[in-house]
Z-matrix of the N, CA and C atoms (Angstrom, degrees):
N
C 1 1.443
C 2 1.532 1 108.53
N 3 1.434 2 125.63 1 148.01
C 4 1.264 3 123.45 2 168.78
C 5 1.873 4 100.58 3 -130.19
N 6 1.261 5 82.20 4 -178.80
C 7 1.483 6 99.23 5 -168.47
C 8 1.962 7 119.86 6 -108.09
N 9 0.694 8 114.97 7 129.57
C 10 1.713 9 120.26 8 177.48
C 11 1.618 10 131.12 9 -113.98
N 12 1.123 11 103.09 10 102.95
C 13 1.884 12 119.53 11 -145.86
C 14 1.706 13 76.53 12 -74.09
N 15 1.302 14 98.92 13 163.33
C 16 2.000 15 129.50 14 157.19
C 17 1.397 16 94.01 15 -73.18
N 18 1.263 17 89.94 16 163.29
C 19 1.571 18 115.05 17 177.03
C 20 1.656 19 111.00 18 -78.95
N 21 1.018 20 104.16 19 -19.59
C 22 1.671 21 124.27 20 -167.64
C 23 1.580 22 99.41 21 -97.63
N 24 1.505 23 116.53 22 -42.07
C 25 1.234 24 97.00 23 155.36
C 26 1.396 25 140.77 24 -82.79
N 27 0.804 26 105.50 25 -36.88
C 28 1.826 27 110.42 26 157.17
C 29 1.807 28 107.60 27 -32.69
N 30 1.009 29 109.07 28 -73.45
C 31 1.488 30 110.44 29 -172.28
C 32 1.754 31 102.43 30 -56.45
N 33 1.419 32 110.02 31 -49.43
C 34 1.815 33 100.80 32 164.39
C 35 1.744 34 109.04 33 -44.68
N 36 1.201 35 127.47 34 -36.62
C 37 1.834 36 109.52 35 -171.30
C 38 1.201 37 87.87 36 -87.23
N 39 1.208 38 124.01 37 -76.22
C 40 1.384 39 108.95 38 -170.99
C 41 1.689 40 131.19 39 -19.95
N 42 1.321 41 120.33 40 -44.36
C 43 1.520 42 117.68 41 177.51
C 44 1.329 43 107.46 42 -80.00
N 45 1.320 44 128.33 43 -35.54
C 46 1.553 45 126.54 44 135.43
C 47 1.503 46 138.53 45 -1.41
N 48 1.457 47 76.96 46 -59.54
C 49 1.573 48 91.11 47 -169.55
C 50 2.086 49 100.00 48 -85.84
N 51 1.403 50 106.49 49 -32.44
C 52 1.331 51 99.38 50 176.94
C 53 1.550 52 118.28 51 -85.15
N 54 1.328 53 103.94 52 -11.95
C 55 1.745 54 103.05 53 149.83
C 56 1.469 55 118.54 54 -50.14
N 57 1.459 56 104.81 55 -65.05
C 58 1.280 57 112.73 56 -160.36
C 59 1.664 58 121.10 57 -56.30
N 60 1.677 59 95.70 58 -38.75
C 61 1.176 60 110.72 59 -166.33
C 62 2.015 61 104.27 60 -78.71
N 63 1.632 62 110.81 61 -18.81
C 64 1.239 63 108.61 62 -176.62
C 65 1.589 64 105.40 63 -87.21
N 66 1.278 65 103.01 64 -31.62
C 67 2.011 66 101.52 65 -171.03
C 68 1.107 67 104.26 66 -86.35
N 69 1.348 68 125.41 67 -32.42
C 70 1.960 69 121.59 68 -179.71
C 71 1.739 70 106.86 69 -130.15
N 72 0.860 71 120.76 70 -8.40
C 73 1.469 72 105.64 71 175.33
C 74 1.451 73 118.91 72 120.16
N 75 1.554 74 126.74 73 149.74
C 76 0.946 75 116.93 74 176.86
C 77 1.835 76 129.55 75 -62.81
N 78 1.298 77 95.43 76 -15.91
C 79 1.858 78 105.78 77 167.74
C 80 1.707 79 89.70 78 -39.30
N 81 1.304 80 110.96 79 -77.20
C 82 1.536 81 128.01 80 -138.23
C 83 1.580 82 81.75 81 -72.50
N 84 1.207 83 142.11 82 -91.40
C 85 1.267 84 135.04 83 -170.48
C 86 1.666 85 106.68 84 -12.16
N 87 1.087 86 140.51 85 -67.05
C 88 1.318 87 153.43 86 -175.78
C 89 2.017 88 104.14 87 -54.87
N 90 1.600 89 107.33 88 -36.33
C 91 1.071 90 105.35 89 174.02
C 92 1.369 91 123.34 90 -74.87
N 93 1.331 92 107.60 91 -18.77
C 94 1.585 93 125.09 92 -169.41
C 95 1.616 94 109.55 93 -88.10
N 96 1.509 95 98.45 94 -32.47
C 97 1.939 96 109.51 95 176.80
C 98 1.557 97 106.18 96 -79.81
N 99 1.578 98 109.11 97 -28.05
C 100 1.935 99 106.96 98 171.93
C 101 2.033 100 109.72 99 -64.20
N 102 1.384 101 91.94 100 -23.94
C 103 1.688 102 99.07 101 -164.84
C 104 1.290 103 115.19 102 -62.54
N 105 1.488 104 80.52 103 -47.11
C 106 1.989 105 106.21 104 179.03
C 107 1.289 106 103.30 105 -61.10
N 108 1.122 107 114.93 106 -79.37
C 109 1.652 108 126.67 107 -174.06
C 110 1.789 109 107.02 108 -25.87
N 111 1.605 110 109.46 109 -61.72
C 112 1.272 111 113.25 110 -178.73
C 113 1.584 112 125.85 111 -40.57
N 114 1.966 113 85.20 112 -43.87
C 115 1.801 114 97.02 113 173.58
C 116 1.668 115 119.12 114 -41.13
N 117 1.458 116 84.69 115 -57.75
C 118 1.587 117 115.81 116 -137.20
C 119 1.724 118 89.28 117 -70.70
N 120 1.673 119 109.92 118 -21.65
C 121 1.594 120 95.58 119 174.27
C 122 0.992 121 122.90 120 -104.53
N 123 1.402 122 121.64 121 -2.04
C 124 1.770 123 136.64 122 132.14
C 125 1.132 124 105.41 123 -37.24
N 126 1.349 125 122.48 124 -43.34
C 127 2.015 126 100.38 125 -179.37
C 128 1.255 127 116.59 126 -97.50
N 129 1.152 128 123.91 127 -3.98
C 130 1.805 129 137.59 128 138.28
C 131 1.309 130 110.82 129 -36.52
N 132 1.385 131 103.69 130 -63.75
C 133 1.479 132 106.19 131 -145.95
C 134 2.253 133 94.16 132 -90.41
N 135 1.293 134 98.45 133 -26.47
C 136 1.531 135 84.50 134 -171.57
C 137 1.936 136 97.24 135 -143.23
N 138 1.352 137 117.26 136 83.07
C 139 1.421 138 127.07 137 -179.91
C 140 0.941 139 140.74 138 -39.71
N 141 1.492 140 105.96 139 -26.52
C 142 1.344 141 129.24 140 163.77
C 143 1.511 142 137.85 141 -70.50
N 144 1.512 143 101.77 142 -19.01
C 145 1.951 144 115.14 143 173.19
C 146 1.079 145 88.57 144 -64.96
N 147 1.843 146 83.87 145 154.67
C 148 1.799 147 111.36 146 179.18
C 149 1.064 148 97.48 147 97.72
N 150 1.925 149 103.82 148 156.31
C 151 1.211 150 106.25 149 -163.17
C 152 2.001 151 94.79 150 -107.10
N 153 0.879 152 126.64 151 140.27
C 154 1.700 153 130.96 152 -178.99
C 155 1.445 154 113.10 153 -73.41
N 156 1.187 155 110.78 154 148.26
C 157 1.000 156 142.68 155 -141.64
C 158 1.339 157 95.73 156 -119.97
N 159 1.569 158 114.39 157 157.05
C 160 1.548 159 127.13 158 179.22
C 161 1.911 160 101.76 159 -81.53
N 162 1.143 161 112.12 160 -23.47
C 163 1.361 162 115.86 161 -163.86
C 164 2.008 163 109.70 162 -105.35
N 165 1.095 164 98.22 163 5.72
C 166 1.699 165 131.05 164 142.55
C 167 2.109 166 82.73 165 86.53
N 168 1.388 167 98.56 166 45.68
C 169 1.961 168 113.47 167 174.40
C 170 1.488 169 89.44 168 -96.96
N 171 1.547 170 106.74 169 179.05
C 172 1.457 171 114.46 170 139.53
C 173 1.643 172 105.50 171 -125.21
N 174 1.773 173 87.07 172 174.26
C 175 2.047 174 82.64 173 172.79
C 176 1.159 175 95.91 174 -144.63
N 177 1.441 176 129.42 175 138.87
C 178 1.501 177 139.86 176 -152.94
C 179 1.896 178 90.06 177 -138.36
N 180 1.164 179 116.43 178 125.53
C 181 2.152 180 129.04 179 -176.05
C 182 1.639 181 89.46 180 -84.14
N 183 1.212 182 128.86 181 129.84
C 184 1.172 183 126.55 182 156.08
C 185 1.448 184 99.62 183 -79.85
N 186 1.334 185 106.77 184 140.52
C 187 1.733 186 132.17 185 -170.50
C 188 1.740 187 110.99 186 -57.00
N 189 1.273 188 116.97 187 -53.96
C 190 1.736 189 115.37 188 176.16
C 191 1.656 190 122.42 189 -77.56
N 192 1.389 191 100.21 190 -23.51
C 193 1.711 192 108.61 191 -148.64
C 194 1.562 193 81.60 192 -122.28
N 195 1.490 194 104.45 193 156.44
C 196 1.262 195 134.14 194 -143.58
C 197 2.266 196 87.58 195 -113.93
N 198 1.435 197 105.72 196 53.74
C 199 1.438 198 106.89 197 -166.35
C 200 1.206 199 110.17 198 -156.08
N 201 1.224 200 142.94 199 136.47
C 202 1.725 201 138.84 200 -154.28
C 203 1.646 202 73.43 201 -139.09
N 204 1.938 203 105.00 202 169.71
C 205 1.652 204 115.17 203 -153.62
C 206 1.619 205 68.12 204 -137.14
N 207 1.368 206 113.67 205 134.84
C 208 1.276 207 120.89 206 148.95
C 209 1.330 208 136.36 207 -112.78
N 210 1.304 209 118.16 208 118.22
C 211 1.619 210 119.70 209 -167.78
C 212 1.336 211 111.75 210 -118.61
């Protein structure tokens, strides 16, 4: 199974990613798109991570970066 982001999120990583890559470098930008990715197939692989939400989402903190994934 794979996964298929919003348009709204896409444009959320993306400015993300040109944060990252403008305040620390493209290392970290690239580290920040492995973070996501890793998540995002954690919620592939097991649907249930994350903690739930009143609005029946979940929201999962990526571990380095200062950014939680909402699904």
């Amino acid at each position: 199974m794979i996964y298929v982001l919003d348009p709204g999120a896409e444009q959320n990583i993306a400015g993300a990613l040109d944060f990252c890559a403008e305040q620390a470098g493209m290392a970290v930008a690239m580290r920040f798109l492995d973070e996501f990715e890793r998540v995002a197939q954690l919620f592939v692989d097991h649907p249930g991570f994350g903690t739930p939400t009143t609005s029946g989402r979940r929201v999962f903190p990526l571990h380095v970066f200062p950014y939680s994934v909402v699904y």
